[in-house]
C-alpha positions as CSV (number, residue, x, y, z in Angstrom):
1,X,0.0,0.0,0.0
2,X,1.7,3.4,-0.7
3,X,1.7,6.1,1.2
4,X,3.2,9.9,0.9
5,X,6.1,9.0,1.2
6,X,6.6,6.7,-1.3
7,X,5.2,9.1,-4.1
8,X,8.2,11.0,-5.7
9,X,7.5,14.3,-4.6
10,X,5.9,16.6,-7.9
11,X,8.1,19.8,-8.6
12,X,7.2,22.9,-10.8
13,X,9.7,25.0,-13.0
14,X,8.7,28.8,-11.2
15,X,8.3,30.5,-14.8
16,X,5.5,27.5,-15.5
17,X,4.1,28.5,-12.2
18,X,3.6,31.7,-12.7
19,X,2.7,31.2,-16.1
20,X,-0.4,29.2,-15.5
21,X,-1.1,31.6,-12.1
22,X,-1.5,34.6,-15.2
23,X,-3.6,32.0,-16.5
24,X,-6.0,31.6,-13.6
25,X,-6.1,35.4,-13.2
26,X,-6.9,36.2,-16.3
27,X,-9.8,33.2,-16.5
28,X,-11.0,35.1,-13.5
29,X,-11.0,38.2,-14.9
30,X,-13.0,37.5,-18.0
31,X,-15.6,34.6,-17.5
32,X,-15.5,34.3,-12.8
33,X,-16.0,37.9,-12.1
34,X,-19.0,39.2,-14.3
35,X,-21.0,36.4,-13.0
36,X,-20.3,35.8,-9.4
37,X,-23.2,37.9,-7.6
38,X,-25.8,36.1,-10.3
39,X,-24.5,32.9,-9.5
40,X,-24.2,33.4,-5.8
41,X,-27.5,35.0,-5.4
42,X,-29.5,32.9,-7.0
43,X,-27.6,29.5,-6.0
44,X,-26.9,28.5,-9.6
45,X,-24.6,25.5,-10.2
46,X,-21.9,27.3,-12.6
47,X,-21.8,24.4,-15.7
48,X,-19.9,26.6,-18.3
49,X,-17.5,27.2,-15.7
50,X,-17.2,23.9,-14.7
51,X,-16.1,22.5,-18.6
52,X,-13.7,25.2,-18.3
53,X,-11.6,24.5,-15.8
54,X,-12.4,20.7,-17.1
55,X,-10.3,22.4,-20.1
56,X,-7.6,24.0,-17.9
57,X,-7.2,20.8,-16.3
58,X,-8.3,21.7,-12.8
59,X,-9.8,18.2,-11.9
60,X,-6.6,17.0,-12.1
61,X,-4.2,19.6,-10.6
62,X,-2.7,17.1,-8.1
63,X,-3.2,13.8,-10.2
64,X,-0.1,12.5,-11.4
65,X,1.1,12.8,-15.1
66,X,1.3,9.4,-15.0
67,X,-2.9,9.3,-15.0
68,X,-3.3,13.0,-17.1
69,X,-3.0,14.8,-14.0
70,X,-1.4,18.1,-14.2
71,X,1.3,16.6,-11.1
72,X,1.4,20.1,-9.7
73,X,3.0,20.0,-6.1
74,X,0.3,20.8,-3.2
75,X,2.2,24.4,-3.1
76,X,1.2,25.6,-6.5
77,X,-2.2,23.9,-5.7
78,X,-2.5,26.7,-2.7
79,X,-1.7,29.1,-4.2
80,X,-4.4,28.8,-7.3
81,X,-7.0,27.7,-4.9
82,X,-6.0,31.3,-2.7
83,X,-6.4,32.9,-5.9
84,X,-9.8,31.6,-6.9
85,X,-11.2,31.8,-3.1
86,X,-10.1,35.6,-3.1
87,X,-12.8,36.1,-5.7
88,X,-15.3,33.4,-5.2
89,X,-14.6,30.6,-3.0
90,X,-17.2,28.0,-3.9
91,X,-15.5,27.2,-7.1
92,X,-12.5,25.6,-5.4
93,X,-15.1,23.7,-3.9
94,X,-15.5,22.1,-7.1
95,X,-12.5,20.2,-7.7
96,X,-11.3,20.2,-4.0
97,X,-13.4,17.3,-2.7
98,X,-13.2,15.0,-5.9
99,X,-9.1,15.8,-5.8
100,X,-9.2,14.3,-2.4
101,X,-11.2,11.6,-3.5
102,X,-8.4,11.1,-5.9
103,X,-6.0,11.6,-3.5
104,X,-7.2,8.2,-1.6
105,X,-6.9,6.0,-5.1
106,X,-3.6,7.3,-5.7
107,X,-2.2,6.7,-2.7
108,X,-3.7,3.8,-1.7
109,X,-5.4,2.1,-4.3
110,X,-4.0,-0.7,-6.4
111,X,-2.2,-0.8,-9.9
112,X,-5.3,-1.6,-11.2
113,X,-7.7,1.0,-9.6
114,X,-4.9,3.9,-10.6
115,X,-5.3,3.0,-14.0
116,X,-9.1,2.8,-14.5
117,X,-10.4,5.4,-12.4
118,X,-7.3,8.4,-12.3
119,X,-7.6,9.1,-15.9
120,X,-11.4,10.0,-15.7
121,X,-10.9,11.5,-12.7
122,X,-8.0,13.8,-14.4
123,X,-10.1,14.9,-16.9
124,X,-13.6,15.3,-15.0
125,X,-15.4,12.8,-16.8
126,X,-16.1,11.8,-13.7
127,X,-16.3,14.4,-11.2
128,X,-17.6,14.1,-7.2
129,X,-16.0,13.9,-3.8
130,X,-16.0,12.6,-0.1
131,X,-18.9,10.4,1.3
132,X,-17.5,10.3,4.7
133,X,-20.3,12.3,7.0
134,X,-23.4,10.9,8.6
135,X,-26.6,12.9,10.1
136,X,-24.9,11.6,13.4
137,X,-21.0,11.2,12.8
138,X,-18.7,14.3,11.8
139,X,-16.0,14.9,13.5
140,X,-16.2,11.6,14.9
141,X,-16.4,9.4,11.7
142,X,-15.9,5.8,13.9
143,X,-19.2,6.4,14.6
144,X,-20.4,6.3,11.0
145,X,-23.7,3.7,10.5
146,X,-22.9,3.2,6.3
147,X,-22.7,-0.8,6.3
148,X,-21.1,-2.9,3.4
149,X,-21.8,-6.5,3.6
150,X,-20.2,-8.8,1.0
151,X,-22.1,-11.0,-1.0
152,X,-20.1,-13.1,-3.4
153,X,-17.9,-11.0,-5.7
154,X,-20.2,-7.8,-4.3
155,X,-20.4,-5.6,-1.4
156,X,-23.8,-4.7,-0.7
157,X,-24.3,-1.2,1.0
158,X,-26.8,0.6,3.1
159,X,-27.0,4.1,4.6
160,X,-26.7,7.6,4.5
161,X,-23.9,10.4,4.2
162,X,-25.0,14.2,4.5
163,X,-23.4,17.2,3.3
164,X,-21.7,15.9,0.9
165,X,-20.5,18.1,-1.7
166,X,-21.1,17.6,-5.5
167,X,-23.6,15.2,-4.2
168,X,-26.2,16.5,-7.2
169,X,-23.9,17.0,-10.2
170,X,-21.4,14.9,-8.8
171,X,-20.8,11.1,-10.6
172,X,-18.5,9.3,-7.8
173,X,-17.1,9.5,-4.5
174,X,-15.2,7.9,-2.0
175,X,-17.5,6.2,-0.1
176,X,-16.7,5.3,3.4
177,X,-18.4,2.4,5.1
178,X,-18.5,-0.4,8.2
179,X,-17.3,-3.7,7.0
180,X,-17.0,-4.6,10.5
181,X,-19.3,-2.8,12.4
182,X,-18.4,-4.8,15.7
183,X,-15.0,-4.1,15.4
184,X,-12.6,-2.9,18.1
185,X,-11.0,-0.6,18.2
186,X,-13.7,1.0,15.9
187,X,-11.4,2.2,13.2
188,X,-10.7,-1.1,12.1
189,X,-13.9,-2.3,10.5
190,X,-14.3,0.7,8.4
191,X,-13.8,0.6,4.7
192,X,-13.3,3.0,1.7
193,X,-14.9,2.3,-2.0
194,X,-15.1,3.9,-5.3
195,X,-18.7,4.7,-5.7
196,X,-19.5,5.9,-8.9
197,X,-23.9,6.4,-8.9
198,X,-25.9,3.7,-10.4
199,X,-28.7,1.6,-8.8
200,X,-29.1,1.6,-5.0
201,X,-28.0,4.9,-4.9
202,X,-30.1,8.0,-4.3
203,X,-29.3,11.7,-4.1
204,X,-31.8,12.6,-1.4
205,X,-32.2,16.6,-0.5
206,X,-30.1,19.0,-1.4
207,X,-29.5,21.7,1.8
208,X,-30.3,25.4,1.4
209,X,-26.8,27.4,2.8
210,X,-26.2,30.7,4.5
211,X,-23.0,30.6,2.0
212,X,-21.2,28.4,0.2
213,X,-23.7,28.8,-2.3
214,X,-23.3,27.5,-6.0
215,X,-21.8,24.1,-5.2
216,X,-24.3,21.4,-4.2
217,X,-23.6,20.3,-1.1
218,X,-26.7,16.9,-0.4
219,X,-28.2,13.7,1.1
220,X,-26.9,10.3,-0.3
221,X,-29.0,7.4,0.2
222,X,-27.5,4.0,-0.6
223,X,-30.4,0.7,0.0
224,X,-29.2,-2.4,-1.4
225,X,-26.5,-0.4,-3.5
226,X,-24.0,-3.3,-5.1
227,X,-20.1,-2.3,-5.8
228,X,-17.9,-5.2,-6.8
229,X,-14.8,-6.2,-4.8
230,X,-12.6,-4.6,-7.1
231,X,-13.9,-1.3,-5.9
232,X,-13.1,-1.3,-2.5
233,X,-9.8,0.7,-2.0
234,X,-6.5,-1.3,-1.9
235,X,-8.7,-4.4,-2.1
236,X,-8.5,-4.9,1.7
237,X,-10.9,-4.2,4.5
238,X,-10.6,-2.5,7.7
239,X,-8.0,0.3,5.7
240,X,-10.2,2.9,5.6
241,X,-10.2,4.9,8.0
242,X,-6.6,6.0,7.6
243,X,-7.4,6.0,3.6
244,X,-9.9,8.9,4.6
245,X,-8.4,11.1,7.0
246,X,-4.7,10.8,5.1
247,X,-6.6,12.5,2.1
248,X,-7.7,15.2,4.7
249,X,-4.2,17.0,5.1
250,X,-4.6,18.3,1.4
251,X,-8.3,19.1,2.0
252,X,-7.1,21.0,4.7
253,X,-4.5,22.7,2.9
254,X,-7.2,23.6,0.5
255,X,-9.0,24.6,3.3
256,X,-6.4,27.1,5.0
257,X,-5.8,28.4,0.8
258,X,-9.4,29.6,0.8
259,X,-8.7,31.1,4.1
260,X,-6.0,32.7,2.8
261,X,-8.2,33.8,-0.4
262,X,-11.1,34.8,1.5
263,X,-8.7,37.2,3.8
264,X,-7.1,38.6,1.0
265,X,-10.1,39.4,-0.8
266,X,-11.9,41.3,1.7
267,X,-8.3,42.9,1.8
268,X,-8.7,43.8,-1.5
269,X,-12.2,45.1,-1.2
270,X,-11.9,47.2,2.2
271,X,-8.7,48.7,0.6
272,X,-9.9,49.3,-2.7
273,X,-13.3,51.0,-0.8
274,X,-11.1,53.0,2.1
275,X,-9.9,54.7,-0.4
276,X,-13.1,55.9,-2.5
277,X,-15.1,56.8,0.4
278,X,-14.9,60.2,1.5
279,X,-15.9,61.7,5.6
280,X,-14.9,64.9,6.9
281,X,-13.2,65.9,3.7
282,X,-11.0,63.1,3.6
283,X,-10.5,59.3,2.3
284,X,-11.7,57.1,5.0
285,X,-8.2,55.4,4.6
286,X,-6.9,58.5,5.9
287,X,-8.7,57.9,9.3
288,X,-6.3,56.2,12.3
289,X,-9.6,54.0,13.1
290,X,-9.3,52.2,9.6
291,X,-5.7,52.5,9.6
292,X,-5.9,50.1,12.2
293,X,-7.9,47.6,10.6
294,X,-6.4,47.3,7.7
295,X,-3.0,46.9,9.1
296,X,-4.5,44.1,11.5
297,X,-6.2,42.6,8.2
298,X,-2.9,42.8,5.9
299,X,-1.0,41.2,9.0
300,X,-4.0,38.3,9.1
301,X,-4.0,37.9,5.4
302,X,0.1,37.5,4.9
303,X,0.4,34.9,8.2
304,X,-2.4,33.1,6.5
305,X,-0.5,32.7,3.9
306,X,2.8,31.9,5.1
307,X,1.4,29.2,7.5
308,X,-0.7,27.3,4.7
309,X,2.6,27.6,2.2
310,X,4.6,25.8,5.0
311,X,1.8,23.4,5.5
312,X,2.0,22.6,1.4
313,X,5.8,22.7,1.6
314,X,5.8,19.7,4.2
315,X,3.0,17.8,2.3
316,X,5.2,18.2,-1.0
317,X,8.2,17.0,0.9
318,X,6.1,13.7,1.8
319,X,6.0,14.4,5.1
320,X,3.6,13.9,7.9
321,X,2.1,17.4,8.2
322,X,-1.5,17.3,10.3
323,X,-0.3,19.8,12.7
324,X,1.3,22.1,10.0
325,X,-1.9,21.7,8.1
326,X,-4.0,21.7,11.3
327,X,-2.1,25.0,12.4
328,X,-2.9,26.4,8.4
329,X,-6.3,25.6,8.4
330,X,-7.4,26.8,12.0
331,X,-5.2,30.2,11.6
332,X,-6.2,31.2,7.8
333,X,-10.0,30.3,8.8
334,X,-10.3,32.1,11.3
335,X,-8.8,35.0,9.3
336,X,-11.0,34.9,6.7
337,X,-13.8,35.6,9.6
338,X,-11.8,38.4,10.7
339,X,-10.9,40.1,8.0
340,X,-14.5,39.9,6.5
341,X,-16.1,41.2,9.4
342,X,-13.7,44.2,9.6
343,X,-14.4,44.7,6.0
344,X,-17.9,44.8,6.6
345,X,-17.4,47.2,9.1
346,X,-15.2,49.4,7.0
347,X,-17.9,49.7,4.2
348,X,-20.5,50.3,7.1
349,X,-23.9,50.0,6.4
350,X,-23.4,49.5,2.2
351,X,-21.8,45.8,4.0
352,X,-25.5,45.0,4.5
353,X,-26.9,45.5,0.7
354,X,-26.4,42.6,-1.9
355,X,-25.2,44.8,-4.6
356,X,-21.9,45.0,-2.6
357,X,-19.4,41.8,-2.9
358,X,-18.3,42.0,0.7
359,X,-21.0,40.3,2.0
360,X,-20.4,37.1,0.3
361,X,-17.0,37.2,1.8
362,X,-18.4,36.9,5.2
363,X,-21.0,34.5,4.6
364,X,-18.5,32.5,2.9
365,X,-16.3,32.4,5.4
366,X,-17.9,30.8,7.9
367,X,-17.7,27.6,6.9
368,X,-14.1,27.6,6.9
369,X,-14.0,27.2,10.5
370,X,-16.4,24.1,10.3
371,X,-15.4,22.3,7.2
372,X,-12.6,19.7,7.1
373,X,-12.6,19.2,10.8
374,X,-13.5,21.9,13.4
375,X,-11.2,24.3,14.6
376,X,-11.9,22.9,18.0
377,X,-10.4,19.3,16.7
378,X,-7.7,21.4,14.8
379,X,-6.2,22.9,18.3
380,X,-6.5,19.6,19.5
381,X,-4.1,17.8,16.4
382,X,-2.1,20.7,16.9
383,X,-1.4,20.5,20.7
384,X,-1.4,16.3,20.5
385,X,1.4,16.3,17.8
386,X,3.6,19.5,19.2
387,X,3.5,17.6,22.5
388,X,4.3,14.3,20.5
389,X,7.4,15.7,18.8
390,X,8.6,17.4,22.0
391,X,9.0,15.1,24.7
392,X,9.8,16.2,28.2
């Protein structure tokens, strides 16, 4: 079974880099920003946008070459994700999931299941994400219900995951599941499959969000779904639970990147506004009370940064890096909440009216601090493994 460390770490010449970052911005530019407030207003799943960064090769930024992956190293990855999120953050949504989803075959899965399934998944032929959450088991996924009981050559599966995004226009996901449901300890009867949709398996609602909006986050209902055997990850039960949370140090790299976009957008947007508005005579820029925020905001926005660019730098290296990407993830989070709500405050009451963009930012940014783990379980990977690496 590999594991990070026995994939040769991906590299990128800095002038292709940049060149494909010009790329992004300029994609941005033209086709993200004049429809944005449309899109996020009136929840629309963005299609033509979706078969272009199909075409720019977004579904498979982290895949390896090897499988028509792009192979770009997990920094790189930030740092396009940070550029997206600084504009609108549910399209990294998009591709971040199912790249995680890719993630657990390419890591863990066998010759076999790299070969069929990374090349669709490179292209977005097949698109989706993570099945890991239950209406009663989040953080705590030993306590997932999902069962899949084998039945010759088959697996038959029952239950049902929640908040899963892509769950509507999504076509397969990494499907976690009790083999062994009286296992102990608990971890050790779970499972991971490739479950592409088919029979047996129902998209149930899909859940109205304060935020977050554009990107289908839904129910999945699985009764009497059948997989083969060949689907199940690595061809061995009782793997999965470490198959699903060792995908989660790039989903929370992701994570801490649309922190880092979400700061630096409401940055952009207080800045940018600072300077237009006008009291007493002056620029509100010009005013020591804003002065203040924005040089606590710019601070926020530039650690964010820093911290998730360290966390990508381990990950690249093949390293073991949940407290670097636990430390990314809780910091940029929370400074995406920050810095929104002091930009809110800095456009004052125009914050409140939807024909502003800042608004989004803040409802946005929210999540953050929920998704991929709570920042509550974040300080707690953080302190376990400082404490871990530092003996007394």
């Amino acid at each position: 079974m590999a594991t990070a460390h026995d994939l040769a770490a991906p590299h990128i010449d800095p002038e292709e880099e940049e060149a494909f970052l010009d790329a992004i911005d300029r994609w941005i530019e033209r086709e993200v920003k004049p429809v944005v407030m449309k899109f996020d207003h009136d929840d629309l799943y963005p299609s033509d946008l979706v078969e272009q960064m199909k075409e720019m090769g977004l579904f498979g930024a982290t895949i390896s070459k090897d499988y028509g992956g792009l192979g770009l190293p997990a920094t790189t990855y930030a740092k396009i994700v940070a550029r997206i999120a600084s504009h609108w953050m549910a399209l990294t949504g998009i591709f971040n999931s199912h790249l995680i989803m890719a993630v657990a075959v390419e890591r863990f899965g066998t010759s076999a299941q790299k070969a069929h399934w990374l090349p669709k998944f490179a292209t977005g032929e097949l698109r989706g994400g993570l099945a890991l959450t239950e209406p009663d088991a989040g953080t705590d996924l030993q306590a997932i219900r999902t069962t899949a009981v084998r039945d010759g050559d088959d697996y038959v599966i029952n239950g049902t995951k929640t908040w899963i995004s892509n769950g509507v226009e999504g076509s397969c996901f990494a499907l976690l599941v009790k083999t062994d449901p009286a296992a102990e300890p608990r971890y050790k009867g779970m499972s991971f499959f490739i479950a592409p949709k088919g029979e047996g398996f129902t998209v149930g609602k899909k859940f109205e969000k304060l935020g977050y909006k554009s990107i289908d986050s839904a129910e999945l209902v699985f009764d009497n779904y059948r997989l083969p055997k060949e689907n199940l990850i690595g061809e061995a039960e009782g793997n999965g639970f470490f198959q699903a949370t060792g995908g989660l140090e790039l989903g929370r790299i992701n994570v801490a990147a649309r922190g880092v976009g979400l700061s630096e957008g409401a940055l952009r947007l207080a800045t940018e506004y600072a300077q237009l508005r006008k009291t007493m005579g002056k620029p509100i820029a010009e005013h020591q009370a804003i002065q203040l925020k924005l040089g606590e905001m710019v601070t926020r926005a530039r650690a964010a940064r820093l911290l998730t660019l360290d966390a990508a730098q381990a990950y690249d290296r093949g390293e073991r890096c949940d407290m670097e990407a636990g430390m990314a993830k809780y910091f940029a989070s929370e400074a995406a909440v920050r810095n929104a709500e002091e930009g809110m405050r800095i456009f004052g009451g125009y914050s409140y009216s939807k024909e502003y963009e800042i608004e989004r930012y803040y409802r946005d940014a929210l999540l953050m601090c929920i998704g991929e783990g709570t920042n509550e379980m974040q300080r707690i990977i953080i302190s376990r493994q400082w404490v871990k690496r530092n003996p007394a």
